[in-house]
C-alpha positions in Angstrom: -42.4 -29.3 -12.7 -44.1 -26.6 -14.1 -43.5 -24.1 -10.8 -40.0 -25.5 -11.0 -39.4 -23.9 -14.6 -41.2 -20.8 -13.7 -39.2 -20.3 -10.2 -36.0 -21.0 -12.5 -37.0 -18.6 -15.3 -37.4 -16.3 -13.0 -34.3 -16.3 -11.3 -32.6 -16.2 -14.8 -34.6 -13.2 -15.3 -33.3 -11.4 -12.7 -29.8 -12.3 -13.2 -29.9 -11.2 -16.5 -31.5 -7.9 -15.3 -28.8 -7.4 -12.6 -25.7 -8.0 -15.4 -27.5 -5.1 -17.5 -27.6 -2.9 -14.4 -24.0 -3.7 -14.1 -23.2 -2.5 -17.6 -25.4 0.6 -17.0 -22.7 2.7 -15.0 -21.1 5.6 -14.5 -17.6 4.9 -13.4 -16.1 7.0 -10.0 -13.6 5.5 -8.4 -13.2 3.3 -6.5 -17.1 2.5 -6.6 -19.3 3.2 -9.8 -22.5 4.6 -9.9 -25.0 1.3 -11.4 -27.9 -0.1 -11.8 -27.7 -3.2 -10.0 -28.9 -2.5 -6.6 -32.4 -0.9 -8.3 -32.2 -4.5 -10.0 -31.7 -6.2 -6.2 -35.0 -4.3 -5.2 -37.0 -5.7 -7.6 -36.1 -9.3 -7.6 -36.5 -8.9 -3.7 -39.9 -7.2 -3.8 -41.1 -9.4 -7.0 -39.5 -13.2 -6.2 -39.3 -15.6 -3.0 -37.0 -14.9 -0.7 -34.7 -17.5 -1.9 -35.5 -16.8 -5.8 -34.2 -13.2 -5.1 -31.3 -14.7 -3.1 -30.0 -17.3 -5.8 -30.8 -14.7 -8.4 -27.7 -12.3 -6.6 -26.0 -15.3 -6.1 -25.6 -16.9 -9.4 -24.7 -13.3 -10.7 -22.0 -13.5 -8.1 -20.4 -16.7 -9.5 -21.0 -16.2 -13.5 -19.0 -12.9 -12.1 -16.2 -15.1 -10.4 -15.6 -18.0 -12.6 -14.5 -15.1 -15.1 -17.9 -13.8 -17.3 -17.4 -10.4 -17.5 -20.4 -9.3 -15.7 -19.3 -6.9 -12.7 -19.4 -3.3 -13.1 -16.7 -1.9 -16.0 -17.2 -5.6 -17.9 -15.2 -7.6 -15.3 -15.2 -10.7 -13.9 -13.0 -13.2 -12.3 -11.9 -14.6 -8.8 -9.7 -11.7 -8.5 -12.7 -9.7 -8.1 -13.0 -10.2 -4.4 -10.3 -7.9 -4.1 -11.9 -5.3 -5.4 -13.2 -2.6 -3.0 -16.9 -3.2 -4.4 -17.6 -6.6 -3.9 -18.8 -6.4 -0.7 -22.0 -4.7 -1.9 -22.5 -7.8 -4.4 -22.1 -10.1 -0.8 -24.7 -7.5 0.6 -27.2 -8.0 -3.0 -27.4 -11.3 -2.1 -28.5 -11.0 1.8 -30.4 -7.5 1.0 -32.4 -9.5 -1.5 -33.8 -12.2 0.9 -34.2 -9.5 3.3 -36.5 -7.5 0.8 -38.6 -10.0 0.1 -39.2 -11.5 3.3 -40.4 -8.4 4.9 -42.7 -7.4 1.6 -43.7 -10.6 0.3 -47.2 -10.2 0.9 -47.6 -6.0 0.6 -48.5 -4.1 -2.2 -48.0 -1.1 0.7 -46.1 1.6 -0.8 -45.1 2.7 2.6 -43.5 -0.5 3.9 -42.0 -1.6 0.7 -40.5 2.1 1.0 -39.5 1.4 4.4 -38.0 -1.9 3.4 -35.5 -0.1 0.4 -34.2 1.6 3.1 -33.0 -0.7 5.5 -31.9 -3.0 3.0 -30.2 0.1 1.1 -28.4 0.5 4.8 -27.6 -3.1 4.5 -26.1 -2.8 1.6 -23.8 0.1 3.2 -23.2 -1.9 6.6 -21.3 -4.7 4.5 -20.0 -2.8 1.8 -18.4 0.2 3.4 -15.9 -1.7 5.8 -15.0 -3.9 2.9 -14.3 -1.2 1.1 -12.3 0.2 3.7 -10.3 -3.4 4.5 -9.7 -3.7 0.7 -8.7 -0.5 0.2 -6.4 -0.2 3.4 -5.2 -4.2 3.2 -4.7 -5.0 0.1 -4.2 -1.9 -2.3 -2.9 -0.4 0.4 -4.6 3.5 -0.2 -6.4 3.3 2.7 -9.1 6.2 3.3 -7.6 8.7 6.2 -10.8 8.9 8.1 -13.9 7.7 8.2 -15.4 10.6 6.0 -13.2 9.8 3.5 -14.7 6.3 3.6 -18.2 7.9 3.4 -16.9 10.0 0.4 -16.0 7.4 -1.8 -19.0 5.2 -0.7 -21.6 6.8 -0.1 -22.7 10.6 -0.3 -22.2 10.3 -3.8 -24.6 7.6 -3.8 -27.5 9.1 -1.9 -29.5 10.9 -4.3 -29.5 7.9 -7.0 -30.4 5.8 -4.4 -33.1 6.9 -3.0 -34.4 7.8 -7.1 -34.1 4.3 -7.7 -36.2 3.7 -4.2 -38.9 5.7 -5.0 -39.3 4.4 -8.7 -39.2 0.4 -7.5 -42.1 2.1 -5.1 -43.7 3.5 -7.3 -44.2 0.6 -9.9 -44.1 -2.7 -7.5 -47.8 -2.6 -6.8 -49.1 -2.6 -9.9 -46.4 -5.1 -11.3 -47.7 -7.7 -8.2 -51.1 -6.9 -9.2 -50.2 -7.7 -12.6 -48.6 -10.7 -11.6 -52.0 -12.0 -9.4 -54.3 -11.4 -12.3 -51.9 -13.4 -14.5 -51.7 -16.1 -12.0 -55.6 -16.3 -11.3 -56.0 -16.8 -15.6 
């Protein structure tokens, strides 16, 4: 029982921390600048895989049964329309992936290596629903695929790979922090 209310405490952690990287934004349209995805790499590098995934996931559906907890203090089912939910699909899977390929490193370079390809995760599946969204159902859709790179991702490059190097940075001596705590 005890592990139980840990594992769940720590999921609501992490949920909690995502919503406040939501609120932390600066809007662009149609895809803000947040906090979340920084958020995503540290539940994946600090919880179980599936910790880190439910932790994405129950953000998703506080977000979809209507708490307004997406970016700009929205929520609802209508939010699958919007052209950024695909990155909060992407959260969820990037999550898992993050911490089954650093679950037992405290190796700066591979849990570098491991914000990468999840950060190009997060692109693979949010960038074409951006795209299908934007061309589908709002009906603006992006003339080429530069455009599509324009709204979604050059912009994004530079805060991404900040937040990349400071969950590097500080993941080690969080898990060792987290061994000693466990050993007492």
């Amino acid at each position: 029982m005890k592990n139980n209310t840990k594992s769940l405490t720590r999921i609501a952690i992490f949920t909690a921390l995502i919503c406040v990287g939501a609120f932390i934004s600066i809007p662009m349209y149609p895809v803000p600048i947040t906090l979340q995805n920084f958020f995503v790499f540290m539940a994946g590098l600090l919880l179980s895989p599936v910790e880190a995934f439910l932790s994405v996931l129950i953000y998703i559906i506080l977000g979809l049964v209507g708490v307004p907890i997406f970016s700009g203090f929205t929520g609802g089912i209508q939010s699958v329309f919007k052209p950024t939910f695909g990155f909060l699909i992407a959260f969820a899977i990037g999550g898992y992936l993050i911490s089954k390929l650093t679950k037992d490193t405290i190796s700066r370079k591979k849990i570098f290596i491991t914000l990468i390809i999840a950060e190009i995760l997060f692109y693979l599946i949010g960038l074409p629903y951006l795209y299908l969204i934007l061309k589908f159902y709002i009906g603006k859709a992006p003339e080429s695929l530069m455009a599509v790179l324009s709204m979604g991702l050059i912009p994004f490059i530079p805060g991404d790979i900040i937040k990349m190097i400071v969950a590097t940075a500080i993941t080690p001596k969080i898990k060792k922090a987290l061994q000693n705590e466990n050993r007492n």
